[in-house]
N, C-alpha and C positions, 0 to 999 in steps of 0.2 A: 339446558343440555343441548350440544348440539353432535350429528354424527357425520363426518367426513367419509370420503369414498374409500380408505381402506375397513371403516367396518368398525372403528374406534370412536365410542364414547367418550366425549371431552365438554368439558365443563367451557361456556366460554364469559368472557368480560368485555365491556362494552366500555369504550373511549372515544373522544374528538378524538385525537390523533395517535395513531402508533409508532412511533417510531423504531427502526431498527438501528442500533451500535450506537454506544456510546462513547464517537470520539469528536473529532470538534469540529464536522457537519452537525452530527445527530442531537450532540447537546446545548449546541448554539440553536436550532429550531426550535427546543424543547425551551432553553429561554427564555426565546423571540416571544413563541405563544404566550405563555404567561405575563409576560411583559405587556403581550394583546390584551389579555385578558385572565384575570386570574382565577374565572370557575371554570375554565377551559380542563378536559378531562385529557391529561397528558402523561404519554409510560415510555420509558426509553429501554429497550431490551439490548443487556449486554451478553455475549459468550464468554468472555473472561470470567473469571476468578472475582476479579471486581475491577471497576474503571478503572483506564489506564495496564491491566495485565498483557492486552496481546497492543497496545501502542506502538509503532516503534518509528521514527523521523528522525530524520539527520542531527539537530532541528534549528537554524537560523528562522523566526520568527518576524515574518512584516504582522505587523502589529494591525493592522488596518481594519481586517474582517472585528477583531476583538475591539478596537475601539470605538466600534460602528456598533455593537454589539450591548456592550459597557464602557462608556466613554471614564466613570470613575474605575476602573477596573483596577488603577494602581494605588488607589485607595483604598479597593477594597482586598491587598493583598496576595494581587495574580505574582505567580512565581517567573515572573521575566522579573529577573536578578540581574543579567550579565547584558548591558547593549554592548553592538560591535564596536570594535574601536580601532581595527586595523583589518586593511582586505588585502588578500593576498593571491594572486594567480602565479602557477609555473606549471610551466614543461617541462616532463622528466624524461632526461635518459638513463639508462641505466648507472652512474656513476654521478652525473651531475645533473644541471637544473636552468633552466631559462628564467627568469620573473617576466611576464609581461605586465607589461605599467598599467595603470589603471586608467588616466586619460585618455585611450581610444576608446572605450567600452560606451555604450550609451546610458544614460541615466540610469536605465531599469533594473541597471547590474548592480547600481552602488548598493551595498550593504547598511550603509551608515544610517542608524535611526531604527532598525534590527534587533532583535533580542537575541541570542544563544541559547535555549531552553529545552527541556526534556518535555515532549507534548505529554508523556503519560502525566508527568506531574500536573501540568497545564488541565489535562482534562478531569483526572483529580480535583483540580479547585474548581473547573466549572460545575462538574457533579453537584462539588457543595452547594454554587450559587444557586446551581438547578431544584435541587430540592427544599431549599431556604424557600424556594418560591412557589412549593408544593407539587413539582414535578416529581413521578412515581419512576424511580430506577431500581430495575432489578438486575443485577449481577450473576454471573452463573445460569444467563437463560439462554440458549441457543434456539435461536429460531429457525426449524430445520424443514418447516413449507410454510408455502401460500394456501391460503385460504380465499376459494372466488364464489361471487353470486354473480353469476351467468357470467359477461366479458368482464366485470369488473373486480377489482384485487379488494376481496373487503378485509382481509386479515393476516395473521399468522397462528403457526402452532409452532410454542414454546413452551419449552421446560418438560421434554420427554427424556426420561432417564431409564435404565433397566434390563436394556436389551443385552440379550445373550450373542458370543461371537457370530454365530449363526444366523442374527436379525431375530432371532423369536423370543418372546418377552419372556426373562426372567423372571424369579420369584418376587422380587423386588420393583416388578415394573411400573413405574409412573408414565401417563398418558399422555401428560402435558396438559395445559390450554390453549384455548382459541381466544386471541386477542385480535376484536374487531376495532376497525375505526371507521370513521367519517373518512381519513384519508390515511395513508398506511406510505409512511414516507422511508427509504432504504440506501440505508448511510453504514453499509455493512465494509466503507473500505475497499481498496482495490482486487477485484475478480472475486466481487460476493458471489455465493454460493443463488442465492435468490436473484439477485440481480441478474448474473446470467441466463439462470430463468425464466426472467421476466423481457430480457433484452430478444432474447428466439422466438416466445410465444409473442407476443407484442412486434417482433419485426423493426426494433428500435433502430437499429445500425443500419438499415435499407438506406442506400443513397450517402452516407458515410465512409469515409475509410475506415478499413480495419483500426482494433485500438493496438497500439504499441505499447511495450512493456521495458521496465529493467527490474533487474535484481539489485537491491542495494542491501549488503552486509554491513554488521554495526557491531565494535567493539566500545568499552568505556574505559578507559585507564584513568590509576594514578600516577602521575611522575613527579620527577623530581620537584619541588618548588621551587627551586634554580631558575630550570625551564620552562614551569608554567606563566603564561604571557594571558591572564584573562582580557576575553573579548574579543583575541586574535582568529581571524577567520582564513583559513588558506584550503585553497581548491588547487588540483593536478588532473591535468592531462596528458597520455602519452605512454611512458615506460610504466608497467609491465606489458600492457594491453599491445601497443603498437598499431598493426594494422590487422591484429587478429580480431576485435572486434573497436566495436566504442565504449565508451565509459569514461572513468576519473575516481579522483579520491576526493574526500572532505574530512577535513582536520582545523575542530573545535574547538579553543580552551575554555572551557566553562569552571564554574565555580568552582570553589574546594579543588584545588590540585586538579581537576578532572580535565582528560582531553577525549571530546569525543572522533573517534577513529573510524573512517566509512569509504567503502568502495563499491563502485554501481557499474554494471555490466551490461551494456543492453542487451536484450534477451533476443537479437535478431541475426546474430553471427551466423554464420556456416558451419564452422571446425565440430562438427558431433564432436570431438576431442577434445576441445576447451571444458575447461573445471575452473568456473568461476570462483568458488571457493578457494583455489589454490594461488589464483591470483590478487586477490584479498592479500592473504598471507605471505605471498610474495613481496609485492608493495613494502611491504612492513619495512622490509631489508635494504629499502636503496638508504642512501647513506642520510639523506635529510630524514627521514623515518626511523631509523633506528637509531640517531646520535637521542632524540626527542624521549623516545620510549625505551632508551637504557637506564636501567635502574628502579625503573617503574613495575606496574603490574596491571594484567586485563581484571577486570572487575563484573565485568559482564558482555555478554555477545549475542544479536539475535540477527535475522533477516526477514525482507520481506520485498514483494514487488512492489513495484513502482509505474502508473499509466504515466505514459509517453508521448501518446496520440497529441494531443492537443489539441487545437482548435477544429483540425480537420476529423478527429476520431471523438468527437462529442455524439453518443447518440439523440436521438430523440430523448428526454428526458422526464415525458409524461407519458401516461396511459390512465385509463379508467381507474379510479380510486387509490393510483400510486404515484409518485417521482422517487427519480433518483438523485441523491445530491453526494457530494465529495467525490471521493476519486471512485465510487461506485458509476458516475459519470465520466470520469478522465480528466478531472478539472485542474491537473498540476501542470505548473510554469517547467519545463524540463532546464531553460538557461540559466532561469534561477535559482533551479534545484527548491521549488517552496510549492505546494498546494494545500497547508494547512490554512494560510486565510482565504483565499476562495473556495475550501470548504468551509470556512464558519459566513464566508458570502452565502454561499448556497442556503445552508440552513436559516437565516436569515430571511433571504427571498420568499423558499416555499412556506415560512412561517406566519410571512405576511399573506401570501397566494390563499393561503388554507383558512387563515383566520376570517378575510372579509367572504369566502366562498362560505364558508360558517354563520358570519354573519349575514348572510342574504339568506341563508335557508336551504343551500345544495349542501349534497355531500354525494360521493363515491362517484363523478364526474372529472373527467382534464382538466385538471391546475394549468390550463397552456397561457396564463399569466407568467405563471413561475419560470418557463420555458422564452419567454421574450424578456424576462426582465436578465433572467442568466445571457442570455448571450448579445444582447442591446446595454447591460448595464457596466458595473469597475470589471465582473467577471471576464464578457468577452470583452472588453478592453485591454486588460491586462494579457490576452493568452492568442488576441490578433497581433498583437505585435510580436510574436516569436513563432507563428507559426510554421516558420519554410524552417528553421535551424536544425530541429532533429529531422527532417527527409531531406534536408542538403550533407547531414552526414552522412546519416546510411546511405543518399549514392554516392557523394564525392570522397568523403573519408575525413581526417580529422581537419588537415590545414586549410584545404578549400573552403570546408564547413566555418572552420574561423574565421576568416578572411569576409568570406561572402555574408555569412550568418551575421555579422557586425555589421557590415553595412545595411544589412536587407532590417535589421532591428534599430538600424540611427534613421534610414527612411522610415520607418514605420511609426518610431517619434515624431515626424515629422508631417507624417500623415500620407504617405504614400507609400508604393512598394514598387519595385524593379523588375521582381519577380512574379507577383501576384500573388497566385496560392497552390503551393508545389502539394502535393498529394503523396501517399504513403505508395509503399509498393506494397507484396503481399503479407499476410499475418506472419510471427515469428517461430510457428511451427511450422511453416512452409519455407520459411528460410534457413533450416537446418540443411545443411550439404548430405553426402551420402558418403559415407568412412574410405571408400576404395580411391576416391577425390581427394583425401586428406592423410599427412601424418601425425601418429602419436605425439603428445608434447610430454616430452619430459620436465616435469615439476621436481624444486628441492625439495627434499622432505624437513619438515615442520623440524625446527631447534627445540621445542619445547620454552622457550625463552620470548624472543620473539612472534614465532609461528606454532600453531598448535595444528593438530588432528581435527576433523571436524567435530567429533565424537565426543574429543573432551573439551571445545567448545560449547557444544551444546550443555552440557552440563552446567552454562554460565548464563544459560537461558530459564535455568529452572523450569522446564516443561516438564509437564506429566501428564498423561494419558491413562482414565481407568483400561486396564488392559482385556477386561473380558468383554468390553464392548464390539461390536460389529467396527472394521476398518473405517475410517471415514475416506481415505482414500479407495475408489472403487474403479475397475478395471473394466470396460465396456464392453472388451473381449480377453480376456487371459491368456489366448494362445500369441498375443503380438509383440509383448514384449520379445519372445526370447523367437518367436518364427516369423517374424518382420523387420523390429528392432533393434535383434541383436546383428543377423548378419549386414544387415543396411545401412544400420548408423552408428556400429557398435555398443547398440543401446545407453544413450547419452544420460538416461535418467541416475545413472551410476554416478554421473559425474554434474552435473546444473543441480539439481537437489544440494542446498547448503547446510545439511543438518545430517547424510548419509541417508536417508527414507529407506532409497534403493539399491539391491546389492542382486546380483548375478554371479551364485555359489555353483558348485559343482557338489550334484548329488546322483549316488549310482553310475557315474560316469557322465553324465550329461547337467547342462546348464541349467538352472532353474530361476528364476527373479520372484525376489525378496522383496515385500514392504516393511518397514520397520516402523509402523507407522507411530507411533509411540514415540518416535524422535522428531515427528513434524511439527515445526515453528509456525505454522500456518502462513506460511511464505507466498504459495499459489503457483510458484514456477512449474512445478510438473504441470498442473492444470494450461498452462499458459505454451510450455516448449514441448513438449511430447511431440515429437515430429506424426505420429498419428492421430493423434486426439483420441488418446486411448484412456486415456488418465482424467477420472472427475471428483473434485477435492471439494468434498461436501462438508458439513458443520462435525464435528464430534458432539459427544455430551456435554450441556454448559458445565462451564468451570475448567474444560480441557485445555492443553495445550501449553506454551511458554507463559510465566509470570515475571514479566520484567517489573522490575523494582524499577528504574526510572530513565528509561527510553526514551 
């Protein structure tokens, strides 16, 4: 038995390694090791429902971390179905379209040899190989602390359930456990709740850039079979955004009539005004968009952030008995729109880092192996050569970015740069404008047809939330919303939340702000744009939140 500093009795279990999240960082390590060594004592702790529920990627798939991983892996029935077969870029205006050609781009851009695939399904079948090979995954655990012996991370506490809205334990309270390990590796995904945690007390980011963020929304339609083109890959820049912020679209034909539909926001704009959401929905409607998805139907819809940072916004990725791997580090290509194989790189890496520190006899010490071989190995390779493109947009804007960003990426093939290594400016809640600076943007309102509500979107998210549990999103100060927030920035959280969270009703005459938490996709955008940092978006109870069927 062991008892933690709030005063709670918890049973704990003892592992070589613990892993947090089961997506394809967490369960590519979980592989790795067994593949080390198969008495190796290995747990993957999920928050979902079960593998694959809170997943959600575009998903074009370089195949490369997985075949590094499992070289038969198409033998042994991995669900990359659909390789790419046609790459498509344009500019949009409102009305019409540019193509630009695919011969100036440099290698790193071609798509060809790519899969199209749903990583939830993806990490569904790794799960399987994982446990075929006697890796312990549990589903429905949200791992909601750390556990330390002196400086060093020796755990977590998962699978507390019970709590009353108030935080005081219901009749029904479960305590959780303490799952220790030799190293305690945390692959919770972009803006984990622990991670950040661990990123402040630890001091990771010191000497770093700030990490950059987008919002990327995701619909699945069926269309026509007419116009479904499997394997077709097409990327947009430009109309609806323009120069209100950055971002683009990505448009999928996957299997069975499917086209997967995605728009990404960088989460670093000005306009408190901007309603990413609505620009989503917008898009839909320029006329290459809507001839495609006439006839058709949405099937499903979720969102989520997306690190941006790159190469300059990696932090430190070791600390005493912990690392971080996946986009819990910032490990995504932003020009390729891909960090699902340099995270099954990462898992990978630290599974080799962990297994020979195992095998010499340490444990709950710096993996700072794991740490040179991520940024000396394919990892920083892959993510040096794109590093100026997202801080040449956010200063210069989209065409310069293109222009330059192309070339600064064919020098880098090439083994040099022009530039060197452009640096972030400040974080994306300090980039919010101040509303007296800005006008309202008027949005059309949602057809029903093409464009929906956010509200009855979400409902294509299947989330659920037990309702009598304490918020998970939690307010640092509660009077800022509506007596900082609202008159400053017209409190934006109304509008960058893509699922409605937050709403600002009139009760007794005066303003009041609403969570609704109950509707959050576990997206991270509040935690991330909150022009205060007022907003901290912690774990719910495992099994909460969206269950996408196949994101």
């Amino acid at each position: 038995m062991s008892e933690v500093e709030t005063g709670i009795e918890r049973e704990s279990m003892e592992y070589d390694v613990v892993i947090v999240g089961a997506g394809p960082a967490g369960l590519s390590a979980a592989i790795r090791l067994k593949q080390l060594d198969a008495d190796l004592n290995v747990v993957v702790l999920e928050k979902g429902s079960e593998v694959g529920a809170h997943i959600l990627s575009g998903a074009v798939l370089d195949p490369s971390g997985l075949t590094r991983l499992m070289p038969d892996w198409k033998e042994k029935g991995a669900p990359l179905n659909v390789p790419v077969t046609h790459d498509n870029f344009y500019l949009l205006g409102e009305a019409g379209k540019i193509r630009v050609p695919n011969w100036p781009m440099p290698p790193l851009m071609n798509n060809h040899g790519n899969y199209i695939v749903s990583m939830g399904n993806v990490t569904r079948w790794m799960a399987e190989q994982a446990e075929a090979l006697g890796v312990e995954i549990f589903p429905g655990m949200a791992a909601s602390a750390l556990v330390y012996d002196g400086d060093r991370v020796k755990g977590v506490v998962a699978g507390e359930f019970g709590r009353e809205a108030d935080g005081s334990m219901g009749p029904n309270y479960e305590p959780g456990m303490e799952l220790h390990g030799k190293y305690v590796f945390i692959a919770e995904g972009v803006r984990g709740s622990l991670a950040k945690q661990l990123i402040e007390k630890y001091e990771l980011s010191k000497g770093h850039c700030p990490q950059k963020f987008g919002l990327g929304m995701k619909e699945i339609w069926e269309i026509d079979p007419e116009k479904h083109r499997e394997g077709t890959v097409t990327h947009t820049m430009g109309w609806p955004l323009g120069s209100k912020a950055g971002g683009g679209s990505f448009i999928y034909h996957f299997e069975n009539n499917q086209v997967l539909i995605g728009f990404v926001v960088h989460l670093n704009y000005a306009n408190p005004y901007l309603y990413p959401y609505m620009e989503f929905q917008h898009f839909k409607h320029h006329p290459m968009v809507a001839e495609l998805l006439k006839g058709g139907k949405r099937v499903a819809y979720g969102a989520r952030a997306i690190s941006e940072g790159g190469w300059q916004s990696i932090p430190k990725m070791t600390m005493p008995g912990a690392v971080l791997l996946g986009c819990s580090a910032g490990l995504v290509n932003v020009p390729r729109i891909k960090g699902n194989h340099n995270a099954m790189h990462s898992g990978i890496e630290a599974a080799e880092a962990a297994y020979a520190a195992i095998q010499s006899g340490r444990e709950g010490d710096e993996l700072t192996i794991y740490e040179e071989n991520v940024r000396g190995g394919v990892i920083g390779k892959d993510l040096k050569k794109v590093r100026n493109v997202k801080p040449m947009w956010s200063k210069w804007g989209l065409a310069p970015s293109l222009a330059f960003g192309g070339l600064d990426m064919w020098t880098n093939t090439l083994g040099f740069s022009l530039f060197g290594t452009l640096r972030h400016g400040k974080s994306d809640a300090k980039a919010t404008g101040e509303a007296k600076d800005f006008k309202p943007i008027d949005y059309p309102k949602p057809d029903g047809v093409l464009s929906f509500d956010r509200l009855t979107n979400v409902s294509f998210s299947f989330t659920n939330h037990e309702e009598s549990q304490p918020a998970h999103l939690k307010l640092k100060d509660p009077s800022i919303p509506i007596g900082v927030n609202l008159p400053k920035y017209a409190e934006p959280a109304q509008r960058y939340c893509p699922a409605g969270v937050y709403e600002v009703v009139e009760k007794d005459g005066k303003p009041e702000f609403v969570i609704n938490f109950q509707n959050c996709v576990h997206c991270k955008t509040c935690d991330i744009k909150d022009p205060s940092q007022n907003i901290n978006w912690t774990t719910p109870q495992g099994g909460d939140g969206p269950n996408y069927p196949n994101m």
